[in-house]
NUPA-750496 format. One line per 4 residues: number of its first residue (from 1); their letters; for each residue x negated, y negated, z of N, C-alpha, C, O. Coordinates in steps of 0.2 Angstrom, whole numbers. Atoms other than C-alpha are relative to their C-alpha. Layout:
N
NUM> a> X/Y/Z/X/Y/Z/X/Y/Z/X/Y/Z  ...
***
This chain:
225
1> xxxx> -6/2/1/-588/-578/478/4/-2/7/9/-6/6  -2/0/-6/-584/-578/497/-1/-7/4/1/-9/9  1/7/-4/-590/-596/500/5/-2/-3/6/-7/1  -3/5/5/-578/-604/486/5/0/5/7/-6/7
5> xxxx> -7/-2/-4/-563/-597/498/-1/-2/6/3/-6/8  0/-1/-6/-569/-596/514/4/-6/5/6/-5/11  -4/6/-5/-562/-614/521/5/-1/-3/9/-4/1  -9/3/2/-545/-615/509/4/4/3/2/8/7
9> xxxx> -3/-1/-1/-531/-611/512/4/7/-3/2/9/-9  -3/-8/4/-521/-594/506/2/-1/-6/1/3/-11  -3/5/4/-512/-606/495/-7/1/-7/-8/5/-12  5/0/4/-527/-610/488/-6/2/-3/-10/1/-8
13> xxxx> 3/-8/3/-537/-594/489/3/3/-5/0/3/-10  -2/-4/7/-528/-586/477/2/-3/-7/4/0/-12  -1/5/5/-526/-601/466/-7/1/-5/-8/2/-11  7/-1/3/-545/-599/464/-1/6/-4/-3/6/-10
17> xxxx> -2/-8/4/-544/-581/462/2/2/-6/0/7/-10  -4/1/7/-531/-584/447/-3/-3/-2/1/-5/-6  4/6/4/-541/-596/440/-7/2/-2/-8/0/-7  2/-3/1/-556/-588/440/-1/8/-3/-6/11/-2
21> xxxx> -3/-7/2/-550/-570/434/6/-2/-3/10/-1/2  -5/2/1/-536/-577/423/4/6/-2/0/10/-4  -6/-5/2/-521/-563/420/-3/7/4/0/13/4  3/-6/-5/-533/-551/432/0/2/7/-3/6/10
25> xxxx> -3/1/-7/-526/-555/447/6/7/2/11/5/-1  -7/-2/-2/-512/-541/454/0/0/7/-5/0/10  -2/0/-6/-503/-542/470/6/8/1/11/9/-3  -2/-8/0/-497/-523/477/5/-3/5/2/-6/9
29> xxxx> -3/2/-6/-481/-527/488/4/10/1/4/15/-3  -3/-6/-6/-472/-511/500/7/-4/2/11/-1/5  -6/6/-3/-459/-528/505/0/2/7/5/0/11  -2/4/-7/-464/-527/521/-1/-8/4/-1/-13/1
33> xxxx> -2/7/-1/-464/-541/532/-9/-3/-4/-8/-8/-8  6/3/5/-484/-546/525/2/-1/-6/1/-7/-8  0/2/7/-480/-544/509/5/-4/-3/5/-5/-9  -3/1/2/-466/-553/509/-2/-7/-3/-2/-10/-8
37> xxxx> 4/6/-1/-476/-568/517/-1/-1/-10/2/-4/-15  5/1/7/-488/-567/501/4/0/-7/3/-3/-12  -4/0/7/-475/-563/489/4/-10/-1/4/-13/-6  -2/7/2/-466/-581/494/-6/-5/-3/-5/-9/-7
41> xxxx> 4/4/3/-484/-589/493/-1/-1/-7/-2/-6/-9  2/-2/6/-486/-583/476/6/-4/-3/7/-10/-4  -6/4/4/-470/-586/469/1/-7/1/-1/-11/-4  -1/8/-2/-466/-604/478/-4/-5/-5/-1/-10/-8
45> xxxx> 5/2/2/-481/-609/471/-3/3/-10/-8/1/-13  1/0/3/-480/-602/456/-7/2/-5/-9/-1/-10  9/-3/1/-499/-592/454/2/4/-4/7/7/-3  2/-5/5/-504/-582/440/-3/4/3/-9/4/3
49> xxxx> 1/-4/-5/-504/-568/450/5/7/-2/11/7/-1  -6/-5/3/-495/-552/443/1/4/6/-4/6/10  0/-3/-5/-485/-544/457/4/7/-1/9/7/-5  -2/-5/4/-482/-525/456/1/4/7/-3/3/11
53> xxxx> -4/-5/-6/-472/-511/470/-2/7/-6/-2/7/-12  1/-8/2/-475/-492/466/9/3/6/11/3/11  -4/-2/-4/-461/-484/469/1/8/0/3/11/-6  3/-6/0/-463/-467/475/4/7/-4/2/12/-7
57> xxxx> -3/-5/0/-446/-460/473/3/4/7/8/8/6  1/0/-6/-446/-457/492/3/-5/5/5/-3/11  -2/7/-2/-442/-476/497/6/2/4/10/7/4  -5/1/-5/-431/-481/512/6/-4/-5/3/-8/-9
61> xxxx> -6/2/5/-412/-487/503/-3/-9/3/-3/-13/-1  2/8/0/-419/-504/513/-4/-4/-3/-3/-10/-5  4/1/3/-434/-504/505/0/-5/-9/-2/-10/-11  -4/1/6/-424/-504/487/3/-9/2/1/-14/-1
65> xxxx> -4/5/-1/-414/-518/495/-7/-7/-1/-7/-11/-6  5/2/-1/-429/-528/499/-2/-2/-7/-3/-8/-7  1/1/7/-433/-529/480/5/-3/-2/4/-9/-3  -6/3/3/-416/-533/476/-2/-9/2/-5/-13/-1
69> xxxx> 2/7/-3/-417/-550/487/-7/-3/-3/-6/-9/-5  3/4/3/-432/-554/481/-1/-2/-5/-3/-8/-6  -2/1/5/-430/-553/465/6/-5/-1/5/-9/-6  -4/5/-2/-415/-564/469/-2/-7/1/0/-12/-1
73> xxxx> 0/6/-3/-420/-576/478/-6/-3/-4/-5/-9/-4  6/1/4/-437/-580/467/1/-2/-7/-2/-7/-8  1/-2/6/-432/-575/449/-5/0/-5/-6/-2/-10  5/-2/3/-446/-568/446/-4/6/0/-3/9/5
77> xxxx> 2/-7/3/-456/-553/439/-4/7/5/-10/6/7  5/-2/-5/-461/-538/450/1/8/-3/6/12/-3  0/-7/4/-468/-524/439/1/5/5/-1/4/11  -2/-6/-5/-462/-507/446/-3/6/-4/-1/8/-9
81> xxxx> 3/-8/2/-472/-490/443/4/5/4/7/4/9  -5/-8/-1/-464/-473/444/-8/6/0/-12/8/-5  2/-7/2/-475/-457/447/2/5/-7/8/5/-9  -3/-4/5/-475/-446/432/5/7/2/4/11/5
85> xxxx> -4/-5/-1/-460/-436/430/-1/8/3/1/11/8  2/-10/1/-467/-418/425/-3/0/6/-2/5/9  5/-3/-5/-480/-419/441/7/1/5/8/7/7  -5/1/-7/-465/-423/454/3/6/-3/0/11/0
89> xxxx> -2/-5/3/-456/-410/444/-1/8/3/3/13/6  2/-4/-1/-467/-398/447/-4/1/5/-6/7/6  0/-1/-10/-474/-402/466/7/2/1/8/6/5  -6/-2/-7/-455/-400/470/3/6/1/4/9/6
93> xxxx> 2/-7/2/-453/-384/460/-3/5/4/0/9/7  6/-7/-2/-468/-373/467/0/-2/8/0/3/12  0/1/-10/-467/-383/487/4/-1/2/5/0/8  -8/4/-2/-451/-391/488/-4/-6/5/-10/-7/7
97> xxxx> 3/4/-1/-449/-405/494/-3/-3/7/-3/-9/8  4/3/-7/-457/-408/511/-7/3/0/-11/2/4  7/-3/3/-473/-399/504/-6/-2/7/-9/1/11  5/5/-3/-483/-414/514/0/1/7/-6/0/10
101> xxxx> 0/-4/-6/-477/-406/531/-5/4/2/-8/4/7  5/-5/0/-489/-393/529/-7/0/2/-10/4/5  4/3/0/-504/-401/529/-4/-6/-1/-1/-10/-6  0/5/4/-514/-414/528/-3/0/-6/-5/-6/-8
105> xxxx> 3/1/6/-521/-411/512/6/2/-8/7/1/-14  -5/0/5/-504/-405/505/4/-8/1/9/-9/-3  -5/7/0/-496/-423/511/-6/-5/-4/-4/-10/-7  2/3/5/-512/-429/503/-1/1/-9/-5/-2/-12
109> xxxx> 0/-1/6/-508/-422/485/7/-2/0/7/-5/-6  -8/4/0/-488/-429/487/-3/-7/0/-1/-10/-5  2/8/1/-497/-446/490/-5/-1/-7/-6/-7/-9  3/3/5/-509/-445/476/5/2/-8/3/0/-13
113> xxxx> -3/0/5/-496/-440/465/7/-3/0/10/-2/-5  -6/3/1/-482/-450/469/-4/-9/1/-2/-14/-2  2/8/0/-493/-466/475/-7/-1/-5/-9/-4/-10  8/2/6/-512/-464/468/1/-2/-7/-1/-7/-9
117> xxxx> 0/0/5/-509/-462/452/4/-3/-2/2/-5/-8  -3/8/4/-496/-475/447/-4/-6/3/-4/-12/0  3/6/-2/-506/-487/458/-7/1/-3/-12/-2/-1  8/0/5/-522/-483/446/2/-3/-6/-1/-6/-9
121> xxxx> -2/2/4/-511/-487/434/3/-7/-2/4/-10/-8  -3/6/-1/-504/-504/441/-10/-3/0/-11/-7/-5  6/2/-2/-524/-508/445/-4/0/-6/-8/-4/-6  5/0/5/-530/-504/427/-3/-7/-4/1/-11/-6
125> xxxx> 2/7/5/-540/-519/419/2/-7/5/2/-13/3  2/6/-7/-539/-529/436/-6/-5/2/-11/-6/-1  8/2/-5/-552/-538/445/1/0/4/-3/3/8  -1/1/-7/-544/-544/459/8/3/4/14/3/1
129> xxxx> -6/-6/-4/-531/-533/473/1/-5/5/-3/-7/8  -2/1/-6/-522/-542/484/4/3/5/7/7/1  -2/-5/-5/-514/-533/498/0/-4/7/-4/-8/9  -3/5/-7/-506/-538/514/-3/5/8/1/6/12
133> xxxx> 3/-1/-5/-520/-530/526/0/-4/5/0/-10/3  1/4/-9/-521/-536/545/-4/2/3/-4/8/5  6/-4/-2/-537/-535/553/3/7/7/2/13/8  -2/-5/-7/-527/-530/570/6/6/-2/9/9/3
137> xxxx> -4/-6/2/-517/-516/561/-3/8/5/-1/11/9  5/-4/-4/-531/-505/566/-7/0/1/-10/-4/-2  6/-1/0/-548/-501/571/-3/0/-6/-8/-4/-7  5/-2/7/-554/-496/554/2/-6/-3/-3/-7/-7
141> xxxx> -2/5/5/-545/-512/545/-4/-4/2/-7/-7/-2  4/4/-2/-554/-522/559/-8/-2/-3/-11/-7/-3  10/2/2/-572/-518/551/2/-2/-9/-2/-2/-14  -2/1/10/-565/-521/532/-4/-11/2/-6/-14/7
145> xxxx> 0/8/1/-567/-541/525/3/-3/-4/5/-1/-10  -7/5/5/-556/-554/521/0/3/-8/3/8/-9  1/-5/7/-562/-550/503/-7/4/-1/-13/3/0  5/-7/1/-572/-535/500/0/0/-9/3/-3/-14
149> xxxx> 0/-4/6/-578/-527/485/-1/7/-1/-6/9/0  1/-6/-1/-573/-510/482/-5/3/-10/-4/1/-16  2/0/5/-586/-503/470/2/8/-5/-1/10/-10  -5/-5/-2/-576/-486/469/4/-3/-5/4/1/-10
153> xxxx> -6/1/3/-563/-494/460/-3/-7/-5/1/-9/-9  4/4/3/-576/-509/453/8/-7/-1/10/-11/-5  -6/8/0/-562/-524/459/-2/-1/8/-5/3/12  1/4/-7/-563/-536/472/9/1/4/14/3/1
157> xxxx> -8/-1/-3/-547/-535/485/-4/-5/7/-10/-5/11  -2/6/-5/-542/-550/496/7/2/6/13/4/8  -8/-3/-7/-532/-548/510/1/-7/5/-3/-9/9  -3/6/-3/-523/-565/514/2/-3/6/2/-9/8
161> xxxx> -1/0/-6/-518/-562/529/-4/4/7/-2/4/13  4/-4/-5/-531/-553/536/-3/-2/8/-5/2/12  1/3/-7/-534/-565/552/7/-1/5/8/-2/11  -4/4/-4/-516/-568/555/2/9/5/3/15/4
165> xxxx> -6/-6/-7/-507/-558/573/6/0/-1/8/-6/-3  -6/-3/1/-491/-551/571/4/-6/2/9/-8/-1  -7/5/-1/-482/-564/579/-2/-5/-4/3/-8/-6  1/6/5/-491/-577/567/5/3/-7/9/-1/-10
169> xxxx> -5/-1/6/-481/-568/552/6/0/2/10/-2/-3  -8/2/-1/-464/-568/561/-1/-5/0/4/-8/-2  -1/7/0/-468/-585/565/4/-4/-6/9/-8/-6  0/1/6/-470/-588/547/6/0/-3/9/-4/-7
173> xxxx> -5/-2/6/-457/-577/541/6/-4/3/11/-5/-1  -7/4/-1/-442/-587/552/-1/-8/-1/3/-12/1  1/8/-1/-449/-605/550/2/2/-10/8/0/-12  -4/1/7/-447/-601/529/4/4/-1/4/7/-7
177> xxxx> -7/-6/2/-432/-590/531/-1/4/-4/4/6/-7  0/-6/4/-439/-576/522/3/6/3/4/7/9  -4/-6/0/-429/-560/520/-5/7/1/-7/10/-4  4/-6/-1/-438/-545/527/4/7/0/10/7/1
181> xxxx> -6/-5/-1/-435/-527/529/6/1/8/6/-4/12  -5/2/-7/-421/-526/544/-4/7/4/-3/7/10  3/-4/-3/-432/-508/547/-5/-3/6/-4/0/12  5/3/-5/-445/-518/557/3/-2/6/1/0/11
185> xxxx> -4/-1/-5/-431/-524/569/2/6/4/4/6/10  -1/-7/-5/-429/-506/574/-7/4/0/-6/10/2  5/-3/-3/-446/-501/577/-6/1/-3/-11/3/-1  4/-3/4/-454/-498/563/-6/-6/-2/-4/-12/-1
189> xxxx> 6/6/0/-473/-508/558/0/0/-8/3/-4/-12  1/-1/6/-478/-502/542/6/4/-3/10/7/1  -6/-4/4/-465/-494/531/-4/1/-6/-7/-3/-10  2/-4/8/-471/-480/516/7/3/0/13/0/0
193> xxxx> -6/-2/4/-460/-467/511/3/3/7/-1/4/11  -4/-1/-2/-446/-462/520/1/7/4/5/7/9  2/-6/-4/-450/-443/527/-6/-2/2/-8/3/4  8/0/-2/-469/-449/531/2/-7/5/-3/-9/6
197> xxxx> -1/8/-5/-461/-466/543/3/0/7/8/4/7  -5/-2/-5/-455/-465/560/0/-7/4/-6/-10/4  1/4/-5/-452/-480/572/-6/2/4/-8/8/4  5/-1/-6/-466/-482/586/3/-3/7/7/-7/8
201> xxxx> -3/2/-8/-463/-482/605/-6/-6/1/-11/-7/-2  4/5/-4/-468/-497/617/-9/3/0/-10/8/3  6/-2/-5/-490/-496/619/-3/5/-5/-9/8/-4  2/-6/5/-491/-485/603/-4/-4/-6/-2/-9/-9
205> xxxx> 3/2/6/-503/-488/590/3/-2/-6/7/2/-9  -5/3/7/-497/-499/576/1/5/-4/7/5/-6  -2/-3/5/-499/-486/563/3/7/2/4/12/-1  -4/-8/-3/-492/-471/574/4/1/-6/3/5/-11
209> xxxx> -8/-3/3/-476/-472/565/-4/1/-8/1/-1/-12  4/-1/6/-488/-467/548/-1/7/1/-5/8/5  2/-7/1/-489/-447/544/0/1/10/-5/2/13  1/1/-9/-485/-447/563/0/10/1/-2/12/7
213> xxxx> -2/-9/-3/-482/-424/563/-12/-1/0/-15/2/4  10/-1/-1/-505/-427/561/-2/-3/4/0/-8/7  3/2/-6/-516/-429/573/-5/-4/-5/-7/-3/-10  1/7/2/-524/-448/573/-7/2/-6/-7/-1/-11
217> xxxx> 7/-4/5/-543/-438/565/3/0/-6/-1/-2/-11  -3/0/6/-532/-436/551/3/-2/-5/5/1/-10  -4/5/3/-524/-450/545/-6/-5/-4/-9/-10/-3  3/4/5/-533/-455/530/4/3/-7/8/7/-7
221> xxxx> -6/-2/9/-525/-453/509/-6/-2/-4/-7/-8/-7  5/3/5/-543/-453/501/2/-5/-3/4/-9/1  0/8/3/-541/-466/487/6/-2/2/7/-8/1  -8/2/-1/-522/-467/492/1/-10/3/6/-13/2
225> x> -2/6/-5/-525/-485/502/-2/-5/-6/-2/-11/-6
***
């Protein structure tokens, strides 16, 4: 399937992708500035492309905002998943709520119950993942491909932006006036939830500011990504 794509355009990649996989398509936004990109291609262009945010419960108040606008400026549909009540309930009951501090295996039980498991739910009866990876995010994103297939979860995932350098998406994002989070102006790359986030100093690895109290060996969320 990698040749059908590999010379169009992002446009017209994922036009294919909906077109061959018709209503199997979903698009996972965080509303940072990538997803923002992808989220205008999609809408603008009006693709058969189901676009879906998890919300943890945790979100930064800008994050929320972020939705707002877009949902605005678009009008159009961006399903939203919730963790299930009773689990959150009763993580916050028996660890309270910074649990994730403690380790990384209890910050990865907070993320598989607030993010894994609604995004299995956003994913079910899929084909194709799209997501706003960057090869240069990191070392480990650099060896992924454009589209992969993960056989683990038995779907393809496209990463539309996967060639472009951070300044090619701000490029982007001021030439079509898109609306991004205002967090990135103060430091921040990636943005998750709001106690696992911190700005990055000058020189610092892009995803520093991710579960930043762990040392780098540690920064993985099994199926979490």
């Amino acid at each position: 399937m990698r040749n059908l794509i590999e010379t169009k355009s992002i446009e017209e990649s994922m036009a294919i992708l909906a077109n061959l996989f018709p209503e199997k398509v979903i698009f996972t936004t965080s509303f940072g500035m990538e997803d923002q990109v992808i989220s205008q291609k999609i809408f603008t262009n009006n693709l058969n492309i189901k676009v879906a945010t998890i919300d943890t419960g945790r979100l930064f108040s800008e994050t929320h905002e972020m939705l707002y606008h877009t949902l605005m400026r678009y009008g159009k549909t961006v399903h939203t998943y919730f963790p299930n009540y009773k689990s959150v309930e009763k993580l916050v009951t028996e660890k309270g709520p910074y649990s994730f501090f403690g380790s990384p295996e209890s910050r990865k039980e907070c993320c598989r119950i607030r993010k894994t498991i609604p995004l299995r739910r956003a994913l079910k009866g899929m084909q194709v993942w799209i997501s706003g990876i960057r090869a240069e995010q990191s070392d480990n994103r650099s060896q992924m491909q454009q589209l992969e297939y993960d056989k683990n979860r038995k779907i393809y995932k496209y990463y539309p932006l996967f060639n472009w350098t951070y300044q090619e998406v701000m490029q982007y994002v001021k030439e079509k006036y898109i609306t991004y989070n205002t967090l990135h102006d103060k430091g921040y790359t990636s943005i998750y939830c709001q106690p696992c986030t911190r700005a990055i100093q000058p020189g610092e690895n892009f995803m520093a500011g991710i579960w930043w109290w762990e040392n780098e060996g540690c920064k993985d969320c099994g199926d979490y990504d």
